[in-house]
C-alpha positions in Angstrom: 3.4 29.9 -20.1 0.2 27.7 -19.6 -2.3 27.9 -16.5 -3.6 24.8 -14.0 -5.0 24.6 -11.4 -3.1 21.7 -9.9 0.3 19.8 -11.2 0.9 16.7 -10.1 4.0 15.3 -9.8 5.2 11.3 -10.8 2.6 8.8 -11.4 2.3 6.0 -8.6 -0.7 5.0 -7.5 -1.4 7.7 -4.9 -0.8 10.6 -7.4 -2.8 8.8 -10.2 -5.8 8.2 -7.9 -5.6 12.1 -6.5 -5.1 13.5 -10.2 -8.1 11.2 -11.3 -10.7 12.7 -8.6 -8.9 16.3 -9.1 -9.7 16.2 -13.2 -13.2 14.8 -12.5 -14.2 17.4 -9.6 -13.4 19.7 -12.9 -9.5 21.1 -12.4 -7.3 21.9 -14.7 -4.6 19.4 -14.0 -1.3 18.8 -15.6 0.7 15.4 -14.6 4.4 15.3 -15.0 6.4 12.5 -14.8 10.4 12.2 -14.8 10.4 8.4 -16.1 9.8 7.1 -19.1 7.6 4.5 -17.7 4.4 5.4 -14.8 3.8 3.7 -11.4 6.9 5.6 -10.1 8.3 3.7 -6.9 5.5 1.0 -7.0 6.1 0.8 -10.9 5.3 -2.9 -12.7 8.8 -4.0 -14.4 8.0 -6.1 -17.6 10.3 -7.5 -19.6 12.5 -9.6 -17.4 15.0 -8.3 -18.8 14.0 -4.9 -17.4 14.5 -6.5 -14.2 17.9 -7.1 -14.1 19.1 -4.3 -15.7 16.6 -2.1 -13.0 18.6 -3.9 -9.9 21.8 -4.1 -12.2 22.0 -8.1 -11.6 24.5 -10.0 -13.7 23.6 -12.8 -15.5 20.6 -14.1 -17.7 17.2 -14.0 -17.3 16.7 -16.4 -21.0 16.7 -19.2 -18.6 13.8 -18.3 -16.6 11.1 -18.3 -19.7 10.5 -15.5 -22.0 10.7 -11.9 -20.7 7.4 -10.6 -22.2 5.5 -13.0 -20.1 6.7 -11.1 -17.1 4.9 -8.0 -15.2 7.0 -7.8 -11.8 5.2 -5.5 -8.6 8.0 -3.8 -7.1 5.8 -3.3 -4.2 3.3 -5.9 -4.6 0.1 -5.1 -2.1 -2.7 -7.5 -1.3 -3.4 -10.4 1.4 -5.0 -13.8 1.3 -4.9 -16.0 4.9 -5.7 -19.5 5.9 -7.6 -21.0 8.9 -5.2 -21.6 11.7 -7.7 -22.4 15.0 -8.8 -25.4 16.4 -12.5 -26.2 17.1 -12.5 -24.4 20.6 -10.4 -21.2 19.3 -13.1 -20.8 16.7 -16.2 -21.0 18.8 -14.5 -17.9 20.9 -12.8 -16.2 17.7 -16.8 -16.2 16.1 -18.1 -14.5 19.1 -15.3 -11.9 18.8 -16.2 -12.2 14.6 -20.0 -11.4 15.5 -19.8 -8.6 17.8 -17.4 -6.9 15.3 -20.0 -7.2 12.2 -22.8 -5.8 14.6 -20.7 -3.1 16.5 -21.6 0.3 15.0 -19.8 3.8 16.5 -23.0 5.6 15.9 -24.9 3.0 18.0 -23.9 2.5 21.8 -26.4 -0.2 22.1 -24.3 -2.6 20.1 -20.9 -1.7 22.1 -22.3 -4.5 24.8 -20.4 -2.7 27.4 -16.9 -2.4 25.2 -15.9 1.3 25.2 -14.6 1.4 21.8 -12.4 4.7 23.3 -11.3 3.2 26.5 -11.3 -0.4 26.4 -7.8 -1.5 25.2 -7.6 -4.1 22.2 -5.6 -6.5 25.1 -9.0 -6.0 27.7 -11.0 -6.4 24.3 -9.4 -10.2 23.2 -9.5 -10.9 27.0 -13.2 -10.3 27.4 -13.6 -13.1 24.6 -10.8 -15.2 26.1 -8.9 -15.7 22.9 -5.8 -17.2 23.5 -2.2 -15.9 22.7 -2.0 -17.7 19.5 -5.5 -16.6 18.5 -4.3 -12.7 19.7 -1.6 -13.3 17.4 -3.6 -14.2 14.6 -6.5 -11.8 15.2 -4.5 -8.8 15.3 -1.5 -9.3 12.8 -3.5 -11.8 9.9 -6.8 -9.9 10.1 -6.2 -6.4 11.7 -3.2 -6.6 9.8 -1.3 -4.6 12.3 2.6 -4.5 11.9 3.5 -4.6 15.8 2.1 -5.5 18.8 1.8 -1.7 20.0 -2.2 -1.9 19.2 -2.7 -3.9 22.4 -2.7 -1.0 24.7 -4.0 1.1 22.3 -7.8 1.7 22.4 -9.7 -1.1 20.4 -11.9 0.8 18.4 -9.3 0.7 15.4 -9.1 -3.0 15.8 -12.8 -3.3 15.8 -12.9 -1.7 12.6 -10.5 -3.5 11.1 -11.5 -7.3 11.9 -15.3 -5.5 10.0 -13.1 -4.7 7.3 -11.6 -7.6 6.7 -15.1 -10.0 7.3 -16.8 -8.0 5.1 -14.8 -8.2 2.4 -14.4 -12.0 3.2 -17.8 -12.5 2.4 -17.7 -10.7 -1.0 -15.3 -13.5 -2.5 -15.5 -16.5 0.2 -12.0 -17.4 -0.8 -10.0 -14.1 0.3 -11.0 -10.6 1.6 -8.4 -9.3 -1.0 -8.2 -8.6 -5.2 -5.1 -8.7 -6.6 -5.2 -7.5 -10.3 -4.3 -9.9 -13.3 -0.9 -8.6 -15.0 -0.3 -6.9 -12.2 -0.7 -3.8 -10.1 0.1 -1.8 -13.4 -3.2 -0.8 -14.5 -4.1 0.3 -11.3 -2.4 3.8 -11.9 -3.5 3.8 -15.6 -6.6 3.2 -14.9 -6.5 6.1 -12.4 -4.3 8.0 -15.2 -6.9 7.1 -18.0 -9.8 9.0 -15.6 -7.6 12.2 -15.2 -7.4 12.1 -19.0 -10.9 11.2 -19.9 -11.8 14.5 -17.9 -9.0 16.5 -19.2 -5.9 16.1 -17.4 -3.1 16.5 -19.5 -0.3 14.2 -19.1 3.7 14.5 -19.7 6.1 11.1 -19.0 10.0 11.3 -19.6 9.7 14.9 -19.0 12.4 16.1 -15.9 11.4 18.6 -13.5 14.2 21.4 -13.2 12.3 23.6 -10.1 9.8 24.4 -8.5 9.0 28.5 -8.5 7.7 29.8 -5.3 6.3 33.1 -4.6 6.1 34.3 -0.6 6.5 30.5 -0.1 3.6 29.5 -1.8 4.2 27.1 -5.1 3.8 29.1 -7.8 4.7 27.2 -11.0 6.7 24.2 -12.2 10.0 24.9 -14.5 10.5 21.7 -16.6 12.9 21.4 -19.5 13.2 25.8 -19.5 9.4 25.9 -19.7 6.9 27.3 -16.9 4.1 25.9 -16.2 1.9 27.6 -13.8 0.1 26.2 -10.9 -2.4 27.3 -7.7 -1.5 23.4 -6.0 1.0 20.9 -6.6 0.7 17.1 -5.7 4.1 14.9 -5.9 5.7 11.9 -4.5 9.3 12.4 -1.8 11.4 12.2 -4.8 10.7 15.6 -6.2 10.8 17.2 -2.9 13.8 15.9 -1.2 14.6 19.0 1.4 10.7 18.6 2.5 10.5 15.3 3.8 12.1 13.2 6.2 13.3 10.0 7.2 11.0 7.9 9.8 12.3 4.5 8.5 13.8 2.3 6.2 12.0 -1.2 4.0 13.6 -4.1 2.5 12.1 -6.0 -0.3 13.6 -9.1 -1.9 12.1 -10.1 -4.9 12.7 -14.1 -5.2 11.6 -15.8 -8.8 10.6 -19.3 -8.0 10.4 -22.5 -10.1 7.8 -24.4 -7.6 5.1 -23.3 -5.1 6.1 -22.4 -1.7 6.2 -26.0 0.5 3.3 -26.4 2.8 0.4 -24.3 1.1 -1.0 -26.7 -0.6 0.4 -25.9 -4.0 -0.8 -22.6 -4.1 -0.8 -20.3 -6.9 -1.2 -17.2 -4.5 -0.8 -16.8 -1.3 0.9 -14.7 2.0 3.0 -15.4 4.6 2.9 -13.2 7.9 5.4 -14.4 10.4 4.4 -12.3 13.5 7.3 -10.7 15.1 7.0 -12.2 18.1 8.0 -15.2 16.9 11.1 -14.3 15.2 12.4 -11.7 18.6 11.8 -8.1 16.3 9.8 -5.0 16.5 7.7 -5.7 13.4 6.6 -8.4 11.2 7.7 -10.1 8.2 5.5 -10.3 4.7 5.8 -13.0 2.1 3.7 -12.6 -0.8 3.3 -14.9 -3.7 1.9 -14.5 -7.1 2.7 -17.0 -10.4 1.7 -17.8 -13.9 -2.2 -17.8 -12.5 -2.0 -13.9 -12.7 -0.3 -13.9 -15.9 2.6 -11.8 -14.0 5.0 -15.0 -14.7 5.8 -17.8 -17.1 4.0 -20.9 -17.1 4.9 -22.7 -13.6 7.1 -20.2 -12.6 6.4 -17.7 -9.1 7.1 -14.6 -8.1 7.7 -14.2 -4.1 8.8 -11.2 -2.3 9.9 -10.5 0.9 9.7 -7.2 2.7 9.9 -6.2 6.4 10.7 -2.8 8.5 14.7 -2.9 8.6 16.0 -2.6 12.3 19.9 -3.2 12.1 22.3 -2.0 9.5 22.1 -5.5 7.8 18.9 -5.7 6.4 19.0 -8.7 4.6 19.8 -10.6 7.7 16.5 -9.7 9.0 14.3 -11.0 6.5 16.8 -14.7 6.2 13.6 -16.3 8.1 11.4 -15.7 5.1 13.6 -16.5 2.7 14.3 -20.0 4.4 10.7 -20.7 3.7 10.7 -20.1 -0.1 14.1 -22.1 -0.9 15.2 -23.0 -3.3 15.3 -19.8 -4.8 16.5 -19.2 -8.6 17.3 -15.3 -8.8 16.9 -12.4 -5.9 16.7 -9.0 -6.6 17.2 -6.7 -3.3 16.4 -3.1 -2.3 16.4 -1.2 0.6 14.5 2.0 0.5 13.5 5.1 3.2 10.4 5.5 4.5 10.5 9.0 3.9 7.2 11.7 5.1 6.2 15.1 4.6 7.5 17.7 7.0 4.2 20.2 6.8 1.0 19.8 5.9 1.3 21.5 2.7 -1.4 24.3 3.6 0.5 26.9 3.8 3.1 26.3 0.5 -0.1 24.5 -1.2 2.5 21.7 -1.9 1.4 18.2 -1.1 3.4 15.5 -0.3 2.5 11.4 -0.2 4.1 9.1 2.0 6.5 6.8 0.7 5.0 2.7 1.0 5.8 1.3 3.8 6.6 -3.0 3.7 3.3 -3.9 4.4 1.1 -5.9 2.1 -2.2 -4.4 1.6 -3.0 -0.6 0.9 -4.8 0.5 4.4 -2.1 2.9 5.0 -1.6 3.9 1.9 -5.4 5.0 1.4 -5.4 6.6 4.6 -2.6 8.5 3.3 -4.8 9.7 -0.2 -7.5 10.5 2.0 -5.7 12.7 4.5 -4.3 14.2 1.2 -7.5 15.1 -0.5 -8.9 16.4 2.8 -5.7 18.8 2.4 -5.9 20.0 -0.6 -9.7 20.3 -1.2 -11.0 20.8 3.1 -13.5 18.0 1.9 -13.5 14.2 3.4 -12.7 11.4 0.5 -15.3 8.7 0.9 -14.4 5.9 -0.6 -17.5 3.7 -2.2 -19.7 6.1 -1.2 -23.1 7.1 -3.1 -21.1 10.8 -3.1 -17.3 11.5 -4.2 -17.0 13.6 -0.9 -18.5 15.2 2.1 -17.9 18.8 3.3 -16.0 19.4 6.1 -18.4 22.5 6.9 -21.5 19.8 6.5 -23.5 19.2 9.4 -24.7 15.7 8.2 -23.3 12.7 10.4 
């Protein structure tokens, strides 16, 4: 029988991150993972070979290069956009670009009349007469929202969002986003390597037989007949499947490509957001592209996938307008996954649940989610980037 402080559950991204900042706060943690490989549901696949065997595809993948040149996102994250306005749209779009870099919540004399908690985001584009096609762009290529819901919502989010995204413009000139060289992979392992480094301990290809609960609090984890004794637990859905629930479901179609995608200029990276407006649906479509350039392919060869929010019982009907744009196409692989959430905060059982990724292309969701997490488990705010790891809830500094 051994003794933690926390156990932690599968190692994605959100559970390697949370298992870091637990080990270096000083807990005893213990990380378990089912699989035999880490990253969990946003795991990198690598060989090729792995690929097809994963999505149980016939065929061969000898034809597309060698396998050990491949490191394949199953949920790939990150965004880079292009200039789409003409010479009037930008004059307006810079106005709206300025007061977002100046506006600051704490200071009412940069809000220039805009009520950041009143104003609607619709009032808010209005006021700088952007057109619809600018509206469009604004809100679904910078704010990076999925739907056009945010328009009647208040525009403070929105503000904060087009600041986000300008700011880390500027940092790079060329995109507001990073995505890693061989792939997403060694963001959990770096994450993983921290918890270690600080004394997390670390078991993979281990399985999980219960979880022991005492006056329905978590008391220890039973894995392969051995207990292992906890005060907090930390996990993705999977090992939890009676507390969570479905809100939704994603498709992703993972297309391997011989040739850029037409009309970006022969990109070696880029992403596609076709707004749902255009295409008559509730939320938009994502194309991301990544190739030999991030050494997550073979030499000229592409990876592009293709993820949306499914809305009919055909899925892969739904996404058919952003797979048009990537033809010809040399090998699919498609999955359909729920969108599954916690059903309780986890204070009273002490068991903490992520949320499962949702089809979006960037992690502004998903770091919310760590941060509503940590603010669970530990009743301190997460600031990320911040001279300090976290802030007291109990603090009475701004």
């Amino acid at each position: 029988m051994e003794e933690y402080d926390i156990i932690v559950l599968g190692t994605g991204l959100k559970e390697c991150i949370l298992s870091g900042l637990m080990s270096q706060s000083g807990k005893r943690v213990l990380h378990i993972d089912k699989n035999p490989h880490s990253g969990g549901e946003s795991a990198s696949i690598s060989p090729l070979e792995e690929l097809y065997k994963t999505f149980k595809v016939p065929g061969s993948a000898k034809s597309i290069g060698h396998g050990k040149e491949w490191n394949i996102d199953l949920i790939p994250k990150f965004f880079l956009s292009n200039d789409l306005m003409g010479m009037f749209d930008k004059r307006r779009f810079r106005k709206l670009l300025l007061f977002a870099l100046n506006f600051d919540v704490r200071k009412p004399r940069t809000y220039q009349d805009v009520d950041p908690n009143k104003m609607t985001t619709r009032d808010l584009f209005c006021r700088f007469d952007l057109g619809l096609d600018v509206m469009e762009f604004t809100g679904h290529a910078i704010a990076l929202h999925s739907s056009e819901g945010y328009l009647d919502q208040p525009c403070g989010e929105t503000i904060r969002r087009i600041r986000l995204y300008s700011e880390s413009l500027s940092r790079h000139n060329t995109s507001p986003y990073l995505y890693p060289v061989y792939g997403l992979r060694e963001l959990p392992q770096g994450f993983a390597r921290l918890s270690a480094e600080y004394g997390g301990t670390f078991l993979l290809n281990r399985a999980v037989d219960e979880l022991v609960m005492d006056n329905g609090k978590v008391k220890a984890v039973k894995s392969e007949g051995k207990l292992f004794h906890c005060k907090q637990l930390i996990c993705d859905p999977s090992y939890v499947p009676n507390q969570v629930r479905k809100v939704g479901r994603v498709i992703r179609v993972i297309c391997l490509l011989n040739h850029p995608v037409k009309n970006t200029h022969e990109a070696n990276s880029c992403q596609i957001i076709i707004p749902q407006t255009q295409i008559n649906r509730k939320s938009d479509i994502y194309i991301s592209v990544v190739s030999y350039a991030h050494n997550v392919a073979s030499d000229g060869m592409y990876i592009a996938t293709v993820s949306t929010t499914a809305e009919t019982s055909d899925p892969e009907k739904e996404v058919q307008p952003g797979l048009e744009l990537l033809e010809p196409i040399m090998q699919k692989f498609v999955k359909v996954s729920k969108v599954l959430v916690p059903k309780e905060d986890g204070k009273k059982s002490q068991i903490f649940v992520s949320c499962s990724y949702d089809a979006v292309n960037h992690f502004d969701a998903d770091c919310e989610d760590i941060k509503d997490m940590y603010r669970r488990i530990t009743g301190a705010e997460l600031c990320f980037g911040g001279s300090e790891r976290h802030q007291s809830l109990n603090s009475d500094d701004d």
